[in-house]
N, C-alpha and C positions, 0 to 999 in steps of 0.2 A: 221604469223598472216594473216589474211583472212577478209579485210573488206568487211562488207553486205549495199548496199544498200535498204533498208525495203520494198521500195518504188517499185524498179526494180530489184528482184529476185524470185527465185521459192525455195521450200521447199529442193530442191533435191543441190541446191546453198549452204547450209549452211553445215559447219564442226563443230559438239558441240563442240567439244574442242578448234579447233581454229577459232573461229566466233567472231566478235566486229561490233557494229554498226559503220558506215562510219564516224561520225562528233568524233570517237576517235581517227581518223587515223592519228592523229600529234602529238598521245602521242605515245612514248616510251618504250618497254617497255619487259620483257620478261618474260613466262612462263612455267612453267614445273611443267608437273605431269607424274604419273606413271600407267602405266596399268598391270595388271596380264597379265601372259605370258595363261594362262585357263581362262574359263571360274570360277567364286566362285561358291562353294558349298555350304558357309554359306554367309550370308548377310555381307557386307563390311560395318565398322564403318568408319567415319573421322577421319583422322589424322592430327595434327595439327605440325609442324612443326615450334620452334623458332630459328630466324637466328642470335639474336643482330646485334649489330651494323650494318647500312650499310651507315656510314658516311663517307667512302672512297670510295665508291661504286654510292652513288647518292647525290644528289643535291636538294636541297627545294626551290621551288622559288613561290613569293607570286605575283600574278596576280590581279591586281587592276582594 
């Protein structure tokens, strides 16, 4: 992950996939996607992906 500061960067600073604005930088957190190994020939739909559970996995905590 790749934190931006908005303020003090240039266009050429930013990775779309792994870019987050700076005041996220003390969450947590991880992502993954996929890219075609080609370029697509036909326009790419979303795919939605369900994982259940992740109660063994993460933690809910409530910030007051």
């Amino acid at each position: 992950m790749q934190y931006v500061d908005p303020f003090n960067c240039k266009r050429d600073d930013m990775n779309v996939f792994l870019g987050k604005h700076h005041k996220y930088a003390y969450q947590n957190e991880y992502r993954c996607f996929w890219l075609p190994s080609h370029a697509p020939t036909v326009e790419l739909e979303p795919m939605f992906l369900e994982l259940g559970s992740m109660h063994q996995f993460a933690e809910f905590i409530v910030l007051e």
